[in-house]
Short mmCIF file of the C-alpha atoms (twelve columns), coordinates in Angstrom:
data_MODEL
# 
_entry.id   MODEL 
# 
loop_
_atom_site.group_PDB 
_atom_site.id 
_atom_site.type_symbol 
_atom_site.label_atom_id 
_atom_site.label_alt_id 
_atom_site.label_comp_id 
_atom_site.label_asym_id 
_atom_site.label_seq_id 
_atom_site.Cartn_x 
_atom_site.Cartn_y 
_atom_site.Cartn_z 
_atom_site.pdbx_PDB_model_num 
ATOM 1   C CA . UNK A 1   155.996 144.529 209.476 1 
ATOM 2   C CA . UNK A 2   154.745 142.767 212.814 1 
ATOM 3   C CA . UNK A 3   152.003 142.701 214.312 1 
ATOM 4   C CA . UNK A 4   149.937 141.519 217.506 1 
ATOM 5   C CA . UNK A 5   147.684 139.100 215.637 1 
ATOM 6   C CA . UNK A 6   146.634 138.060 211.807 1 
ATOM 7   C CA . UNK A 7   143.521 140.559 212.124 1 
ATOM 8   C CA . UNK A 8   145.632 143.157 212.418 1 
ATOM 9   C CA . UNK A 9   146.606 142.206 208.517 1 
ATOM 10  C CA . UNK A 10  143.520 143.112 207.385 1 
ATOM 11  C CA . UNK A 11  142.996 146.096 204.542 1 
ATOM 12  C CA . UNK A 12  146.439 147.872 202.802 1 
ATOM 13  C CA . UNK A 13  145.948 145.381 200.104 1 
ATOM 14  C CA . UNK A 14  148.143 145.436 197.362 1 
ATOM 15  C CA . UNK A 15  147.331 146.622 193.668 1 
ATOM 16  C CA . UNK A 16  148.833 145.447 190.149 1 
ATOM 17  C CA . UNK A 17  148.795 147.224 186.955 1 
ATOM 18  C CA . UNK A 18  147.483 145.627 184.066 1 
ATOM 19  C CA . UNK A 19  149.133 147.110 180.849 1 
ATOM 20  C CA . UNK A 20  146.176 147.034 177.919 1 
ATOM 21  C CA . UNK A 21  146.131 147.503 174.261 1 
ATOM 22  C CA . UNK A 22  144.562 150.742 174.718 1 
ATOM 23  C CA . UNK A 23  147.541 152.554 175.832 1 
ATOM 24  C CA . UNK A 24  145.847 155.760 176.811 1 
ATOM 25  C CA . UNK A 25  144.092 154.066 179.814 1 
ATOM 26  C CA . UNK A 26  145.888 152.530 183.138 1 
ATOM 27  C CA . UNK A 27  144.069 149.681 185.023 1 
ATOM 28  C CA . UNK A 28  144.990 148.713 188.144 1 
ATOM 29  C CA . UNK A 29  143.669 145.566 189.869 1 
ATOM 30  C CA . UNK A 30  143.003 145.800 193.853 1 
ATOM 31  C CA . UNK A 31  143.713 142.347 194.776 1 
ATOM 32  C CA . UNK A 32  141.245 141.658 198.276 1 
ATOM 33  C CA . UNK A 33  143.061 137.731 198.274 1 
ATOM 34  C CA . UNK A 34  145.773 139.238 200.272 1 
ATOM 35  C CA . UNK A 35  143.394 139.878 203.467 1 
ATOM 36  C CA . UNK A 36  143.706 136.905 205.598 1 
ATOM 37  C CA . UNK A 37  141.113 135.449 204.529 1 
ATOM 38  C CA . UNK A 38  141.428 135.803 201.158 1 
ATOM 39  C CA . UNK A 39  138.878 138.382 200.206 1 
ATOM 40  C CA . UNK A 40  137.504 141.390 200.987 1 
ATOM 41  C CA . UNK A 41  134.944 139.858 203.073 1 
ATOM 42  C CA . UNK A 42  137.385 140.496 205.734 1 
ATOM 43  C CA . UNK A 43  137.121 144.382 206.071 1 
ATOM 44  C CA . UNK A 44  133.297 143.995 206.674 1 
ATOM 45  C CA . UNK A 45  133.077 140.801 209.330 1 
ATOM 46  C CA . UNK A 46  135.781 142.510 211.251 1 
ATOM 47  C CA . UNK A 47  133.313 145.632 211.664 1 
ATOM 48  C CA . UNK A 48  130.311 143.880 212.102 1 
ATOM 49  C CA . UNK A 49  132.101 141.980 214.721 1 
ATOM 50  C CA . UNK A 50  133.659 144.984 216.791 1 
ATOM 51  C CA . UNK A 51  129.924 147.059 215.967 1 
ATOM 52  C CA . UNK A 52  128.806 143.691 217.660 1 
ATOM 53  C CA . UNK A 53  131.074 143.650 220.597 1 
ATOM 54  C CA . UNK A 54  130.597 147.414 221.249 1 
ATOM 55  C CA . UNK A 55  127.000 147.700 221.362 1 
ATOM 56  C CA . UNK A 56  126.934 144.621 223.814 1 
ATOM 57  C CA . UNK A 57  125.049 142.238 221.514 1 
ATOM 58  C CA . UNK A 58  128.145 140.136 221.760 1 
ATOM 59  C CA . UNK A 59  129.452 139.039 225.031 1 
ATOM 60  C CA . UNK A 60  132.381 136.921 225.820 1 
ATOM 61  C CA . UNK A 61  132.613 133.197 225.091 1 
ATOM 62  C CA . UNK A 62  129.701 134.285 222.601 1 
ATOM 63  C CA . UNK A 63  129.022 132.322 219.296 1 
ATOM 64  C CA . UNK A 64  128.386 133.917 216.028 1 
ATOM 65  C CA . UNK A 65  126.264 133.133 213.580 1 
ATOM 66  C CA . UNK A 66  125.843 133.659 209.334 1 
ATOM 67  C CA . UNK A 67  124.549 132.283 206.689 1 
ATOM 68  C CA . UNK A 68  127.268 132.776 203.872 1 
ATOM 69  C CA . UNK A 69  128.150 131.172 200.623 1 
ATOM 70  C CA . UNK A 70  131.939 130.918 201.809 1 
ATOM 71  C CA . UNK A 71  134.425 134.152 201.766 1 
ATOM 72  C CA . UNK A 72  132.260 136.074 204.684 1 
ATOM 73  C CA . UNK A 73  132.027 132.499 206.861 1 
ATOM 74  C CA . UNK A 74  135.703 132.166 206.331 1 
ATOM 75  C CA . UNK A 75  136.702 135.689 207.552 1 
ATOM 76  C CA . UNK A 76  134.033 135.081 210.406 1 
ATOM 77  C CA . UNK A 77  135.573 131.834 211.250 1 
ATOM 78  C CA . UNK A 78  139.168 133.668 211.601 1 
ATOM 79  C CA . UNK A 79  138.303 136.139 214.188 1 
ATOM 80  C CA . UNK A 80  136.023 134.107 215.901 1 
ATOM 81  C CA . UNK A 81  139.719 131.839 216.725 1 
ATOM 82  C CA . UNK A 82  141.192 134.852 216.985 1 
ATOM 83  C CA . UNK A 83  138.571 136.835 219.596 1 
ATOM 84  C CA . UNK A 84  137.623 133.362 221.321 1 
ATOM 85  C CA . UNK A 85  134.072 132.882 219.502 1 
ATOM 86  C CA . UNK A 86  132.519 129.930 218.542 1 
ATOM 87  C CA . UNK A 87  131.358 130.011 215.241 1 
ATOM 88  C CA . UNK A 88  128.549 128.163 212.877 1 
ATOM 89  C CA . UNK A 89  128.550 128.424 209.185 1 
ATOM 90  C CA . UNK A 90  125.186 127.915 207.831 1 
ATOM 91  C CA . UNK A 91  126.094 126.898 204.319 1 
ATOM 92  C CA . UNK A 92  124.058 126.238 200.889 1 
ATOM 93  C CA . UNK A 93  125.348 122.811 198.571 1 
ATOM 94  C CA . UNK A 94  126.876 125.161 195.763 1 
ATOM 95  C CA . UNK A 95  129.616 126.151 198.192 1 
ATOM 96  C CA . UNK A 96  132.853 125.020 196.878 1 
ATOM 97  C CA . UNK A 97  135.053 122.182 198.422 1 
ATOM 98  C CA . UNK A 98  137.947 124.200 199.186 1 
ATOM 99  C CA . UNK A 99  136.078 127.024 201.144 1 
ATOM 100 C CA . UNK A 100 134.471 123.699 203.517 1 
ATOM 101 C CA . UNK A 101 137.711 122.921 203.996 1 
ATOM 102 C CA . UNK A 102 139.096 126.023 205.038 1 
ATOM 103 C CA . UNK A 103 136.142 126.581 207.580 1 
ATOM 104 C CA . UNK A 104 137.016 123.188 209.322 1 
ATOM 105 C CA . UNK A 105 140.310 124.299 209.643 1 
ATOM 106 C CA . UNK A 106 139.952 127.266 211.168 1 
ATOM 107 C CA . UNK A 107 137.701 125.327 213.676 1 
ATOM 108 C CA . UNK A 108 134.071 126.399 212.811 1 
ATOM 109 C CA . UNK A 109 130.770 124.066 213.444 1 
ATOM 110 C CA . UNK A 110 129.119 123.884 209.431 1 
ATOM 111 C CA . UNK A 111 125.712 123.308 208.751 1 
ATOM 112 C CA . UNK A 112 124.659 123.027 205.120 1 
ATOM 113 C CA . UNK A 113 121.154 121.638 203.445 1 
ATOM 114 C CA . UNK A 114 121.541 118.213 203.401 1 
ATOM 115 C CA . UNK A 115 119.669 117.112 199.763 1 
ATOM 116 C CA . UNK A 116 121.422 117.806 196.580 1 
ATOM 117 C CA . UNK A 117 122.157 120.472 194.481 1 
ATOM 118 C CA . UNK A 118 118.400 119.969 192.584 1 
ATOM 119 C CA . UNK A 119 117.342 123.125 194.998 1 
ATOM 120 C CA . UNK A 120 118.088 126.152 193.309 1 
ATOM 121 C CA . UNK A 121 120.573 128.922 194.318 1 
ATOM 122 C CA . UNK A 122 117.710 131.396 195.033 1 
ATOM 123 C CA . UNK A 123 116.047 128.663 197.374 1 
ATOM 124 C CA . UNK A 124 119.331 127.752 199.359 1 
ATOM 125 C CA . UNK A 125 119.619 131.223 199.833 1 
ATOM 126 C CA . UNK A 126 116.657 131.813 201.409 1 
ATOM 127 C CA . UNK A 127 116.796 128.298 203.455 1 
ATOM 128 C CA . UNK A 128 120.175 129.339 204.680 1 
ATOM 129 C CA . UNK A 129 119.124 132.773 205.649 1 
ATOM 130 C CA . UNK A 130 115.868 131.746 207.439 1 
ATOM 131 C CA . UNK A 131 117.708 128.862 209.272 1 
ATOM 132 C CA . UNK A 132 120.525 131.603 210.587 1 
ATOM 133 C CA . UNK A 133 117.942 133.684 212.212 1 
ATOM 134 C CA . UNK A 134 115.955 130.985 213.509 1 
ATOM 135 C CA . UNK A 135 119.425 129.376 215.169 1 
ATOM 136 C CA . UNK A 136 120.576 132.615 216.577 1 
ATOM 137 C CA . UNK A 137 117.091 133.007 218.213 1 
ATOM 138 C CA . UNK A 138 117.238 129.865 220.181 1 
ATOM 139 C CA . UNK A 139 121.357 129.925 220.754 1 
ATOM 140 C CA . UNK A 140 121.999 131.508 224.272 1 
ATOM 141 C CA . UNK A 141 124.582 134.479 223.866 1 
ATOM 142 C CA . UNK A 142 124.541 134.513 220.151 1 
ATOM 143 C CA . UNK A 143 124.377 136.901 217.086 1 
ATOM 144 C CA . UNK A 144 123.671 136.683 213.887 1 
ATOM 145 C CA . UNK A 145 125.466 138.736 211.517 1 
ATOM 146 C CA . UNK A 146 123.367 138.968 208.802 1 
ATOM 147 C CA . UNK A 147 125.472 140.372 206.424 1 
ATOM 148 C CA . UNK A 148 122.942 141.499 204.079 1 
ATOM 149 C CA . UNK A 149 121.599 143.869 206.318 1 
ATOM 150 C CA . UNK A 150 123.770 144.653 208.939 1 
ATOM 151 C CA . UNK A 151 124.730 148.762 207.735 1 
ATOM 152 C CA . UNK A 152 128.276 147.859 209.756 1 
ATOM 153 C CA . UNK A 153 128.690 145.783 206.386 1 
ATOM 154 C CA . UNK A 154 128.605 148.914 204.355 1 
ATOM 155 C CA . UNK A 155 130.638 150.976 207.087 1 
ATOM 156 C CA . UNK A 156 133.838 148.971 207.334 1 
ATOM 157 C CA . UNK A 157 134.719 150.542 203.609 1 
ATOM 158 C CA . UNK A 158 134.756 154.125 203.728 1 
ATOM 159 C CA . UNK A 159 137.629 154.743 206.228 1 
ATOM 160 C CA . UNK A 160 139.430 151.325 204.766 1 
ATOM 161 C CA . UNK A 161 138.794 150.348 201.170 1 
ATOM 162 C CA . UNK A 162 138.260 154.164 199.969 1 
ATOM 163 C CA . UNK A 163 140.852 155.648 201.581 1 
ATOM 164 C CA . UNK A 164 143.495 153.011 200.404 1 
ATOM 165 C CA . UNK A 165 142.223 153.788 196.800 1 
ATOM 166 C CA . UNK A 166 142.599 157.293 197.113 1 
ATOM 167 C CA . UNK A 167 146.186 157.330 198.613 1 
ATOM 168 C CA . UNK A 168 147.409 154.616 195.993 1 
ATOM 169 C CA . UNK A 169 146.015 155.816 192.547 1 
ATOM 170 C CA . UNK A 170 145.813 159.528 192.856 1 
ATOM 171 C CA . UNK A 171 142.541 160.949 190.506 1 
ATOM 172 C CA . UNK A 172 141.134 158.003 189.332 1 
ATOM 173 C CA . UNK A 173 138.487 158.003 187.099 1 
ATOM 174 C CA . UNK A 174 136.513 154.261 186.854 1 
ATOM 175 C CA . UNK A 175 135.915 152.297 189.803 1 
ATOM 176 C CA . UNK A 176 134.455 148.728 189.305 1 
ATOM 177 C CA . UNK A 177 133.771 146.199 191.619 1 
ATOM 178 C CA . UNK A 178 131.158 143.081 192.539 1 
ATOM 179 C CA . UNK A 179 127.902 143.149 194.188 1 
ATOM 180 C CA . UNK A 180 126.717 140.757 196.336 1 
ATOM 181 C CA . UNK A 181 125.533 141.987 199.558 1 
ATOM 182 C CA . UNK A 182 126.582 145.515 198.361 1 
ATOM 183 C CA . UNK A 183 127.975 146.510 201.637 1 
ATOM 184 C CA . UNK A 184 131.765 147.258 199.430 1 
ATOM 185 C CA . UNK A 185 130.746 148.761 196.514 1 
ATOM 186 C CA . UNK A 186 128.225 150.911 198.510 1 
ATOM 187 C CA . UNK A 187 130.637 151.378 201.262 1 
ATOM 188 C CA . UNK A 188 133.591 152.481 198.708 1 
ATOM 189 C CA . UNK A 189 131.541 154.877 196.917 1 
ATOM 190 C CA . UNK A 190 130.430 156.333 200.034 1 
ATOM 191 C CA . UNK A 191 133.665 156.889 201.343 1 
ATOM 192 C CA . UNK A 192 134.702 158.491 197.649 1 
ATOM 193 C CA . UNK A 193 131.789 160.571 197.641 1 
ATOM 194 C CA . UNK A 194 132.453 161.928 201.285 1 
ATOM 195 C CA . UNK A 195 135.845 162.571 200.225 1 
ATOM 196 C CA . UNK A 196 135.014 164.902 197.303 1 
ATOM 197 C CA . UNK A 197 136.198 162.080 194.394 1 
ATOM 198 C CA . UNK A 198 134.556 162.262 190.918 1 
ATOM 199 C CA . UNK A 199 135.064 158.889 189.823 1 
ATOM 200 C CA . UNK A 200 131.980 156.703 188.446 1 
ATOM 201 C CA . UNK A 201 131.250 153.783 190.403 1 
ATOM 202 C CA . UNK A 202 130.297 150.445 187.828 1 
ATOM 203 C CA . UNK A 203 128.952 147.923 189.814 1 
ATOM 204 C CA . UNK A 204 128.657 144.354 188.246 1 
ATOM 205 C CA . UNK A 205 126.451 141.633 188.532 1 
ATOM 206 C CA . UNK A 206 126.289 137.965 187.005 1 
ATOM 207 C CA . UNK A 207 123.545 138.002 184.100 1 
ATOM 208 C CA . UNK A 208 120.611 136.379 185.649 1 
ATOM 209 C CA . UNK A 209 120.947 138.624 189.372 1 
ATOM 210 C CA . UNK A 210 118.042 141.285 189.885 1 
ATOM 211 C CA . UNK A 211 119.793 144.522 190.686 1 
ATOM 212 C CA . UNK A 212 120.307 146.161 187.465 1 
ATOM 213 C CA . UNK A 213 117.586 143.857 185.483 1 
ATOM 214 C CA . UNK A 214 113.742 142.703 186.035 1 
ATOM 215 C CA . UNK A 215 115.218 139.503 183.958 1 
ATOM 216 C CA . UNK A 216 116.493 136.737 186.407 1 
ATOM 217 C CA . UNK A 217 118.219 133.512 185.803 1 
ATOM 218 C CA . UNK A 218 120.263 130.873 187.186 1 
ATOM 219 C CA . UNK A 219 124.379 131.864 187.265 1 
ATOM 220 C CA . UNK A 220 127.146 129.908 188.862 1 
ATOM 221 C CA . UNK A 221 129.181 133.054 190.163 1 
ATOM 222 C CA . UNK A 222 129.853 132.140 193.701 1 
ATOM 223 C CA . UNK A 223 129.040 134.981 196.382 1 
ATOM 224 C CA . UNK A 224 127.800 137.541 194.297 1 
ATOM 225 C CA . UNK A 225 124.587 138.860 192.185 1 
ATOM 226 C CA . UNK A 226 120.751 138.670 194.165 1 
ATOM 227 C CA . UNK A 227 118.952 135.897 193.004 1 
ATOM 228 C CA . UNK A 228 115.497 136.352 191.070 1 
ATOM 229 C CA . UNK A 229 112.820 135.839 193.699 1 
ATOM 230 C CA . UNK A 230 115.091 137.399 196.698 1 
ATOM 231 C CA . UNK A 231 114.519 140.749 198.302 1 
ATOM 232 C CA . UNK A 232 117.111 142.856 197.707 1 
ATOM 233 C CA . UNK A 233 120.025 143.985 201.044 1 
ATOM 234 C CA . UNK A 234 118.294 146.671 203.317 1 
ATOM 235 C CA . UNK A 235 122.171 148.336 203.216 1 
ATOM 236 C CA . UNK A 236 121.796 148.758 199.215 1 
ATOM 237 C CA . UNK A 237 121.625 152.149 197.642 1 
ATOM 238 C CA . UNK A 238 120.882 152.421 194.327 1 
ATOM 239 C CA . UNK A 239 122.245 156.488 194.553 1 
ATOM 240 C CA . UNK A 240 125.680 155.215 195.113 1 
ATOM 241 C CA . UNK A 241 126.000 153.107 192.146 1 
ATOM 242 C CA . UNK A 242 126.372 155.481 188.828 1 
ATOM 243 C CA . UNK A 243 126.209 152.437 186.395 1 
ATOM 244 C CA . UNK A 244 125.077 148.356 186.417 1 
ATOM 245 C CA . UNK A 245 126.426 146.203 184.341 1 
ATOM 246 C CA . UNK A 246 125.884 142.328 184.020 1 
ATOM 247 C CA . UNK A 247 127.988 139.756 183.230 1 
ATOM 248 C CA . UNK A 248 127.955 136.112 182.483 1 
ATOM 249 C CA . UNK A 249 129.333 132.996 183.689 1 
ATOM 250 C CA . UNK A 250 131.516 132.312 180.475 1 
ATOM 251 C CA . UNK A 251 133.090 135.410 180.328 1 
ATOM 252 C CA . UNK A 252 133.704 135.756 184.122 1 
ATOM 253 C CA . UNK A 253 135.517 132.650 183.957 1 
ATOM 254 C CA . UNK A 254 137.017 132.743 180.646 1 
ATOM 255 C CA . UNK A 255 138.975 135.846 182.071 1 
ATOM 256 C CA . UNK A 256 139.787 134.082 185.545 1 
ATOM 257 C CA . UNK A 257 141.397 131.674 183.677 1 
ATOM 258 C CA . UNK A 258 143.540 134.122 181.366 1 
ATOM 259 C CA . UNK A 259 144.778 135.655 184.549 1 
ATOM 260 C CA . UNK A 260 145.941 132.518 185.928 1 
ATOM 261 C CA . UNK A 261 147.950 131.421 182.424 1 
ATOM 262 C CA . UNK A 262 149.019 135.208 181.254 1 
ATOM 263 C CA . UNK A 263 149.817 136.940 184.679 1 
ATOM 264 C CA . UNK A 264 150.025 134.271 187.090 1 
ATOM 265 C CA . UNK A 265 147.299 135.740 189.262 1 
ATOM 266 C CA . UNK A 266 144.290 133.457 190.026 1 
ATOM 267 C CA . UNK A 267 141.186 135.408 190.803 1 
ATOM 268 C CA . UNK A 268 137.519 134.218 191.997 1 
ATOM 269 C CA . UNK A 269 134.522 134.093 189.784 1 
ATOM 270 C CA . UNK A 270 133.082 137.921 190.474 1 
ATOM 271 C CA . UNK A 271 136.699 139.122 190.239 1 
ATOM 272 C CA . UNK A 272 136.841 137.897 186.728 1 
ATOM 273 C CA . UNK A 273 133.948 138.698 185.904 1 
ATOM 274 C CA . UNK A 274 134.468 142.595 186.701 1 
ATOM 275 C CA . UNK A 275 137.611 142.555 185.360 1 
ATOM 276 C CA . UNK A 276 135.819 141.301 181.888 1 
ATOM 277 C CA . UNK A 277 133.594 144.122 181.895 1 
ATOM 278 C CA . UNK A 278 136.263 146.933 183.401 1 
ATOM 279 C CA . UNK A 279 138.267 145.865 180.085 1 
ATOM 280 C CA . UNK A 280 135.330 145.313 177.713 1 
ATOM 281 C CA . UNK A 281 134.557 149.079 178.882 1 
ATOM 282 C CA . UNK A 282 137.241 150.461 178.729 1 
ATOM 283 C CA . UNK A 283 138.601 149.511 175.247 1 
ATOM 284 C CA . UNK A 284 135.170 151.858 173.669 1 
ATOM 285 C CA . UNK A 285 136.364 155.303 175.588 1 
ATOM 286 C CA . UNK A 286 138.141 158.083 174.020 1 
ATOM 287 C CA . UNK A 287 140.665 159.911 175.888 1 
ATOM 288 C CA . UNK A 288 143.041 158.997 178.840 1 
ATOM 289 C CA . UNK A 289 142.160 158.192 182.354 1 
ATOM 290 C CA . UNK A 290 143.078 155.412 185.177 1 
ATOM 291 C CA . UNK A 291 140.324 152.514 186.098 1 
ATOM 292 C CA . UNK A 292 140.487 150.491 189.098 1 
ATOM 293 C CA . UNK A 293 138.964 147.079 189.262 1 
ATOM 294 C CA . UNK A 294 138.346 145.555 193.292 1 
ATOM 295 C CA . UNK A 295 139.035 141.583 192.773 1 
ATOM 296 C CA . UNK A 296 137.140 140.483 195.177 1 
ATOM 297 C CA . UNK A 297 138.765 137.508 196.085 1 
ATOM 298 C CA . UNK A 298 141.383 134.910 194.807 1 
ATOM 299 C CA . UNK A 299 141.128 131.791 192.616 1 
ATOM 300 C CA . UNK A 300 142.309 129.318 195.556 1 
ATOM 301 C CA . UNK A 301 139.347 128.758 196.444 1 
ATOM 302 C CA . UNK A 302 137.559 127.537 193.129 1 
ATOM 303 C CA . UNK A 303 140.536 124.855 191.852 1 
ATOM 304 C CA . UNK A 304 137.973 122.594 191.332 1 
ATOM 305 C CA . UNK A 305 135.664 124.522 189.624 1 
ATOM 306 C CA . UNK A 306 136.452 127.460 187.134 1 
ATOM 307 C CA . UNK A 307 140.091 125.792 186.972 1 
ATOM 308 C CA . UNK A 308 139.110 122.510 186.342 1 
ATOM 309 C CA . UNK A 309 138.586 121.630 182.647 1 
ATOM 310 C CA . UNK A 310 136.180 118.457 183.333 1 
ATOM 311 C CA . UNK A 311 133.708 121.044 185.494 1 
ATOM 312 C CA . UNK A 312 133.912 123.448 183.111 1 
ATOM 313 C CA . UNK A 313 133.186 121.140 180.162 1 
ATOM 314 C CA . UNK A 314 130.392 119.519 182.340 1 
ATOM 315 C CA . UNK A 315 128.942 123.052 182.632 1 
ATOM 316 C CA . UNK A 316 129.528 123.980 179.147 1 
ATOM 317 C CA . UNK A 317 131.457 126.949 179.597 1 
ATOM 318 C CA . UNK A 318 134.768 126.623 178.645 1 
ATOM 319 C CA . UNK A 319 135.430 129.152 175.481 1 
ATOM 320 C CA . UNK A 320 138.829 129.291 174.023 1 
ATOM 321 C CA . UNK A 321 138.230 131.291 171.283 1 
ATOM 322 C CA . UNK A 322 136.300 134.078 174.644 1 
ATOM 323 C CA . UNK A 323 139.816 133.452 176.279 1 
ATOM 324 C CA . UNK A 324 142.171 133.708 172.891 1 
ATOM 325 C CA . UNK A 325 140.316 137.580 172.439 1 
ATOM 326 C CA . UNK A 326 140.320 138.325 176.320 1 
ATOM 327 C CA . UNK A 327 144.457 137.972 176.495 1 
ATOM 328 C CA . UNK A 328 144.357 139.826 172.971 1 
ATOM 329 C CA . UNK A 329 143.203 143.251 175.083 1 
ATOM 330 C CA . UNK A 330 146.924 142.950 176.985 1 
ATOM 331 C CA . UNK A 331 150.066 143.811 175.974 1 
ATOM 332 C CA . UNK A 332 152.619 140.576 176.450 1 
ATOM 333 C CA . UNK A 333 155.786 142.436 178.219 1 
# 
């Protein structure tokens, strides 16, 4: 296939089928890491930058501006080279090394809270948010994105992400996927919906985010989840989502790490994480039926982190006996 330019890569994913114990059920993993970007993140900042460009709120020679914990800055930094944007990153201290790195290569200005990680992830949120808005106000010919409320977030999916689904696994009956912002589980289900599709819709969150439970908590799941204390995304709606599940930090990563070792697939923290839950539920049902799980994002990113034994020790997560049982729930071909 060619193309005119890399955004043109975007969406038509690719999907893998994971063969479990329980026979009677086919899973199927939607891996997002193959966007150019490396996660689904893509789909949305492409439509939020050509909603954007259409309505006039973004002119020529423009900059952009969003406050992002890494995968949406990245895919914002790419088509602002791409489209001739300048772009600032306004970043929180959790963000991992290899996602700063990207961003600088791809030529965007970062700005991140300069004291330590002692501020709490709810708090940088906020800070990061509050400091996007304020920048965009006083930056000539400038937007901010504002992914968490922008609906063009939660419209990229419904013509993209759905559709795909639908064309590649014919009748499915489980969909599960990440929420952060909410804009692609919201946006999927939509497009299902619309479409006349039956399937239930599992979103999952890290145990200690506030969309499915009035009991917060601090989780290291990068890019996904709502903090305790934060208002929830104006595009979120609850109607769309037929089940919430949560999910914590050892088992997210515990099953990131068996993908890397048993399949050779490295996913991100909230792809793991689903994909714990998508098998945990699965293995309880009766009957036969086809589950799809959206990873949203790849493990590239997070080599120093949920792939690094001394982090994970230092965090007190690492759980061999968690990762012995998690490869136990796959067949070894």
């Amino acid at each position: 296939m060619i193309v005119g330019n890399v955004l043109e890569l975007i969406g038509r994913t690719p999907l893998v089928q994971l063969k479990l114990r329980n026979d009677d059920w086919e899973l199927y993993l939607k891996l997002e890491k193959f966007n150019p970007g490396q996660s689904i993140k893509d789909r949305a900042v492409l439509n939020m930058v050509l909603d954007a460009e259409a309505n006039g709120r973004l002119k020529p020679g423009g900059t952009i501006i969003e406050s992002s914990s890494g995968n949406t800055a990245i895919g914002l930094a790419i088509i602002a080279a791409v489209r001739g944007y300048r772009f600032v990153a306004v970043l929180d201290p959790y963000v991992q090394v290899e996602k700063i790195n990207m961003l600088r290569a791809y030529g965007a200005e970062i700005i991140s809270f300069e004291d330590s990680k002692t501020i709490d992830i709810g708090a940088a949120l906020i800070w990061r948010e509050n400091y996007a808005s304020d920048l965009s106000r006083k930056t000539p010919n400038s937007i901010y994105t504002d992914q968490h409320n922008n609906a063009a977030n939660t419209a990229a999916y419904p013509q993209t992400l759905a559709k795909e689904l639908i064309e590649d696994v014919p009748d499915f009956d489980l969909l599960f996927g990440a929420i952060g912002t909410s804009g692609s589980i919201c946006g999927t289900s939509k497009g299902l919906r619309k479409a006349g599709e039956t399937c239930r819709v599992i979103a999952v969150e890290p145990k200690g985010s506030v969309f499915f439970s009035d009991v917060g908590g601090p989780y290291l799941q990068a890019g996904t989840g709502n903090p305790p204390g934060i208002e929830l995304p104006r595009i979120f709606d609850r109607s769309l989502i037929d089940e919430g599940l949560q999910v914590t930090d050892i088992e997210a990563f515990a099953s990131c790490r068996v993908m890397a070792r048993r399949f050779g697939i490295l996913l991100g923290g909230s792809a793991g994480g689903v994909l714990f839950k998508a098998v945990e539920y699965i293995s309880d049902l009766k009957g036969r039926g086809k589950a799809i799980v959206i990873a949203a994002d790849g493990g590239e990113k997070y080599l120093s982190t949920i792939y690094n034994d001394e982090w994970m020790r230092q965090n007190n997560l690492l759980n061999p006996e968690l990762e012995k049982g998690f490869t136990e729930s796959f067949h070894r071909d």
